[in-house]
C-alpha positions as CSV (number, residue, x, y, z in Angstrom):
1,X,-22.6,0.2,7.3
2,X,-20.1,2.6,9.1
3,X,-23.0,5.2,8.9
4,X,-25.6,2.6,10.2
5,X,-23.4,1.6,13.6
6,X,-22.5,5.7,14.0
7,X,-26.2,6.2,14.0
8,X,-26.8,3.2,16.4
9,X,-24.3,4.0,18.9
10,X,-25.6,7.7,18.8
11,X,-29.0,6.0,19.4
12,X,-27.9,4.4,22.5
13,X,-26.3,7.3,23.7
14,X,-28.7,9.3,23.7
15,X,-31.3,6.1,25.2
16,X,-28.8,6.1,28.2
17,X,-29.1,9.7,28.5
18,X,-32.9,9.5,29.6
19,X,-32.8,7.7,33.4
20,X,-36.7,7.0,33.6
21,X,-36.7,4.9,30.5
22,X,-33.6,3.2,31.5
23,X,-35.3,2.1,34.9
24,X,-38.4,1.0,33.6
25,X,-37.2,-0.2,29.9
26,X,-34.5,-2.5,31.2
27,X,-34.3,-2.7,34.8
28,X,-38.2,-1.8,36.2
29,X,-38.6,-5.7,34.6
30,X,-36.3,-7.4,36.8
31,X,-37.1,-5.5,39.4
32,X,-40.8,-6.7,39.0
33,X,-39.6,-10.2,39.1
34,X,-37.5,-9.6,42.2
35,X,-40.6,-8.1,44.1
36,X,-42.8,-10.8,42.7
37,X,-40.8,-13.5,43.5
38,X,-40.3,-12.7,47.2
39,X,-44.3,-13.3,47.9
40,X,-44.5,-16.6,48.8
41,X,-47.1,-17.5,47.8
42,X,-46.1,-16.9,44.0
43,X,-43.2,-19.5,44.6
44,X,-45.6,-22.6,44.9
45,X,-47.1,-24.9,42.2
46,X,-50.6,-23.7,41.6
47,X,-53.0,-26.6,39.9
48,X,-54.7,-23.6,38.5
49,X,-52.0,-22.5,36.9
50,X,-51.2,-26.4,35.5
51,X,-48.8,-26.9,38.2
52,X,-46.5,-23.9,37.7
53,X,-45.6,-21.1,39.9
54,X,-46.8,-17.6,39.2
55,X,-43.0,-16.7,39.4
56,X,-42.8,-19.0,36.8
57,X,-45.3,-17.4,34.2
58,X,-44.1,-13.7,35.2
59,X,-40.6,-14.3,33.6
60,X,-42.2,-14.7,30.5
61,X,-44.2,-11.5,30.9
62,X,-41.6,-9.5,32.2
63,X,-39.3,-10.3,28.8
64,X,-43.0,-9.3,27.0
65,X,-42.8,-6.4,29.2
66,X,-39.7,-5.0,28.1
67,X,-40.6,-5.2,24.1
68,X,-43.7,-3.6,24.7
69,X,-42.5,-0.5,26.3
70,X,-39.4,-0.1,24.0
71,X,-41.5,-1.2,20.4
72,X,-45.0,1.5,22.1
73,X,-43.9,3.9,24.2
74,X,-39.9,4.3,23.4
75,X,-39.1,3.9,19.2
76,X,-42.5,5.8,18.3
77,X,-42.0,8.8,20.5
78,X,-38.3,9.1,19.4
79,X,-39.4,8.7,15.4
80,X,-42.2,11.0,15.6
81,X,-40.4,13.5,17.5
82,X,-37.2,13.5,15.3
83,X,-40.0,13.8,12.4
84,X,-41.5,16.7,14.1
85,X,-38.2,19.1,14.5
86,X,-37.3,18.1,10.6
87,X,-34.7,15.9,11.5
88,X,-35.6,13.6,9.1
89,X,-36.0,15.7,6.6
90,X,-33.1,17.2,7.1
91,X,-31.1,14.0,6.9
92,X,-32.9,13.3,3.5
93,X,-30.5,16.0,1.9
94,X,-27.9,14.2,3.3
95,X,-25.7,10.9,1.9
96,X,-27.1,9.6,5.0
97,X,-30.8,8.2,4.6
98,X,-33.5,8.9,6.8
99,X,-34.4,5.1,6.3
100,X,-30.8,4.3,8.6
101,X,-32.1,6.3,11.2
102,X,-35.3,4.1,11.7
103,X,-32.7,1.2,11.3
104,X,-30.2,2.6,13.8
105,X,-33.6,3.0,16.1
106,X,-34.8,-0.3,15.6
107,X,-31.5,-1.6,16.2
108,X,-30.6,0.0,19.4
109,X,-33.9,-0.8,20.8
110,X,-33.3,-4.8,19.6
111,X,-29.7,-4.2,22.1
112,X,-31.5,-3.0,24.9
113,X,-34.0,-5.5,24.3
114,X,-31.2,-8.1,24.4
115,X,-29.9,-7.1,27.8
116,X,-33.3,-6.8,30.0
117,X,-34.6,-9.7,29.0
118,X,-30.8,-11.4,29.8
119,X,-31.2,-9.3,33.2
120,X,-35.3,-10.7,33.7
121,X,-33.9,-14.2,33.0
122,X,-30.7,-14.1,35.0
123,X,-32.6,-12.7,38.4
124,X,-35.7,-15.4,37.7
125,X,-33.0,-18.3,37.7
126,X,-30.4,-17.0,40.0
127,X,-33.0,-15.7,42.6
128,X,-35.6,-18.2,42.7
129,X,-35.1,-21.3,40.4
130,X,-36.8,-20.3,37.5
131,X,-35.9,-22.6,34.6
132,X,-34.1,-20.6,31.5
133,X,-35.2,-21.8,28.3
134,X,-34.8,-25.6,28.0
135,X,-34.9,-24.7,24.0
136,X,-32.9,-22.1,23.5
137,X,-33.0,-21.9,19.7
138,X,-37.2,-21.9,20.0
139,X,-36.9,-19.0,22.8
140,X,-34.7,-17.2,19.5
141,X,-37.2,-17.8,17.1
142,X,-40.1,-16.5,19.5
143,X,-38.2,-13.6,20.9
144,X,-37.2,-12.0,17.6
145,X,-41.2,-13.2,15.6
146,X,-42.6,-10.9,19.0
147,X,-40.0,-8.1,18.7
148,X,-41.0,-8.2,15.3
149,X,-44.5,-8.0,15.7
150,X,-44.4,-5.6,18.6
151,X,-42.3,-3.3,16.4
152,X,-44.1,-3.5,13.5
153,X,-47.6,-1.7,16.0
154,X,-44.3,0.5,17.1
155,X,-44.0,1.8,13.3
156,X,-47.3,2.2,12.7
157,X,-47.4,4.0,16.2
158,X,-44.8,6.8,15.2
159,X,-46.5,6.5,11.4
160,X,-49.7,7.9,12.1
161,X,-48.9,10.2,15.2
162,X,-48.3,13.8,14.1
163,X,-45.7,14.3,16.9
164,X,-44.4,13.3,20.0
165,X,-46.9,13.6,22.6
166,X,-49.5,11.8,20.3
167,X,-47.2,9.4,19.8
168,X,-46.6,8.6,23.7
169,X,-50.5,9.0,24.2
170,X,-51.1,6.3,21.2
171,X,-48.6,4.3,22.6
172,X,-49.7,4.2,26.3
173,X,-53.6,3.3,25.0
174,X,-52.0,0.5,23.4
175,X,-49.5,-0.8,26.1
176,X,-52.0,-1.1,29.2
177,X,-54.9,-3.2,27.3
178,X,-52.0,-5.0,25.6
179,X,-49.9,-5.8,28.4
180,X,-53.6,-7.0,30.6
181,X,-53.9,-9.7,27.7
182,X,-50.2,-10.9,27.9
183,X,-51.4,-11.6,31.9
184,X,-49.6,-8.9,33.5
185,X,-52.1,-8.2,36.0
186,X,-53.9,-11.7,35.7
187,X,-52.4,-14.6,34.4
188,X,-53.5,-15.7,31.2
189,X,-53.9,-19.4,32.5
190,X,-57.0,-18.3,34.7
191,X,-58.7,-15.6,32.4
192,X,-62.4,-16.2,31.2
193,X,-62.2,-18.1,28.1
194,X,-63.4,-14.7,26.4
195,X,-60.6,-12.9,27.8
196,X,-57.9,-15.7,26.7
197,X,-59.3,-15.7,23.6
198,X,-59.1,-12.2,22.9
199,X,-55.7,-12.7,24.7
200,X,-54.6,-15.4,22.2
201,X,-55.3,-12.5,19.3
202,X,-53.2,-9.7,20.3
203,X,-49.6,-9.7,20.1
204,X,-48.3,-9.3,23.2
205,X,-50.3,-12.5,24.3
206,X,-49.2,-14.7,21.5
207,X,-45.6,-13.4,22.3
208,X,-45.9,-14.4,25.5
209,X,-47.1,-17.9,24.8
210,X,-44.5,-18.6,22.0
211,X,-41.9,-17.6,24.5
212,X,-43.3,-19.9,27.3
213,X,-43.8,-22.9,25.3
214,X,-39.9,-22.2,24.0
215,X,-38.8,-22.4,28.2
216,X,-40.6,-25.4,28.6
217,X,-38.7,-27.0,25.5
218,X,-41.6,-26.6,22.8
219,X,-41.6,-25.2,20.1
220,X,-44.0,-22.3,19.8
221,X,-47.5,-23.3,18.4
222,X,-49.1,-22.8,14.6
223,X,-51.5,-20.4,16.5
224,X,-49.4,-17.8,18.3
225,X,-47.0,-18.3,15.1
226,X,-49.8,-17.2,12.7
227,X,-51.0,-14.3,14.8
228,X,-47.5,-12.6,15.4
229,X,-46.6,-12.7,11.4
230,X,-50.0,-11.6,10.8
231,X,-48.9,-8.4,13.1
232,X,-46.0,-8.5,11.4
233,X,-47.3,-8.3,8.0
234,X,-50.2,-6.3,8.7
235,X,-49.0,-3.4,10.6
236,X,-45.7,-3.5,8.8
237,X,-47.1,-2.8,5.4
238,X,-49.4,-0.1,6.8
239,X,-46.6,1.5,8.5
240,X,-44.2,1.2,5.4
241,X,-47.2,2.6,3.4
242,X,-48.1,5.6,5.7
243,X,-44.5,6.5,7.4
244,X,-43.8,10.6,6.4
245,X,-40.4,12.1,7.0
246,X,-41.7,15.1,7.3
């Protein structure tokens, strides 16, 4: 356990380190909600939207936001790179297991994760009135089944990619289509039913609707429930199966 915090605090050193993936990991979400929020026309009820405001929905997406880019575009490129200069190997000769570092990763990321999505709720209600969770214990449940769907596709991610650059080109094919279906662009409420179907199948998407039924004091739904843990279970078999440490 000493070994496992040494490696996470390392972890987030070095995270801190790298300004761009500060901004956009933990503050660029906020920051989206802040610029979102002062249109005005996103701060009225929309009957297409079933009566919510767009500010509403994009609190949701911007805490989706932030697990996407750390779980595809930040774990990955870190595993695969520390793979591709041996450091993983290298650590396998060692009392300390290569499998602590993925931990310590995993772990650190889960900490970040935990303050920009604090940061994306605390400007939403602060700024303008958005409701935090009216089930708190729901919003949990929903935040940690996504993270761990979302970082199971990470795994698999820094699995299969030989290095580092494929693993940030893998990783940014997956987060754009992804982060479209969780309504980043278009809301999910007023997509074609094709498209909110397709939505309703990916990860992100089901993350995002598990997390918005938990703020308006559901719990999340059988479907969204079913599709995360199949991510879960799917990708982190394959990943498990296929991971190389060197």
């Amino acid at each position: 356990m000493t070994a496992l915090r040494k490696l996470t605090l390392t972890e987030l050193r070095l995270f801190l380190r790298e300004p761009m993936s500060v901004f956009f990991a933990v503050l660029f979400p906020s920051v989206l909600v802040a610029i979102l929020g002062n249109v005005k026309a996103f701060r009225k009820p929309d009957p297409a939207l079933g009566g919510h405001r767009v500010i509403d929905l994009y609190v949701a997406i911007a805490a989706i936001f932030v697990l996407a880019m750390l779980a595809l575009q930040a774990a990955p490129v870190v595993l695969a790179t520390y793979r591709e200069r041996g450091i993983l190997r290298r650590m396998s000769t060692t009392p300390v297991n290569p499998v602590r570092v993925v931990a310590a990763q995993l772990i650190a990321n889960m900490l970040i994760a935990l303050v920009a999505v604090g940061l994306v709720l605390a400007v939403g209600r602060i700024a303008f009135d958005v409701s935090l969770p009216r089930n708190a214990v729901a919003y949990a449940v929903a935040f940690l089944l996504t993270s761990a769907a979302v970082f199971a596709l990470g795994l698999f991610v820094a699995a299969v990619a030989p290095n580092g650059k494929a693993a940030t080109a893998i990783g940014s094919l997956l987060f754009f289509p992804l982060m479209f279906f969780a309504g980043l662009w278009i809301p999910r409420e007023v997509m074609p039913p094709v498209l909110r179907t397709i939505a309703d199948l990916t990860p992100l998407g089901a993350g995002e609707e598990a997390l918005r039924a938990a703020t308006t004091g559901d719990w999340p739904g059988l479907g969204p429930v079913a599709v995360l843990v199949g991510y879960l279970v799917a990708f982190g078999l394959a990943a498990a199966r296929m991971f190389r440490w060197q």
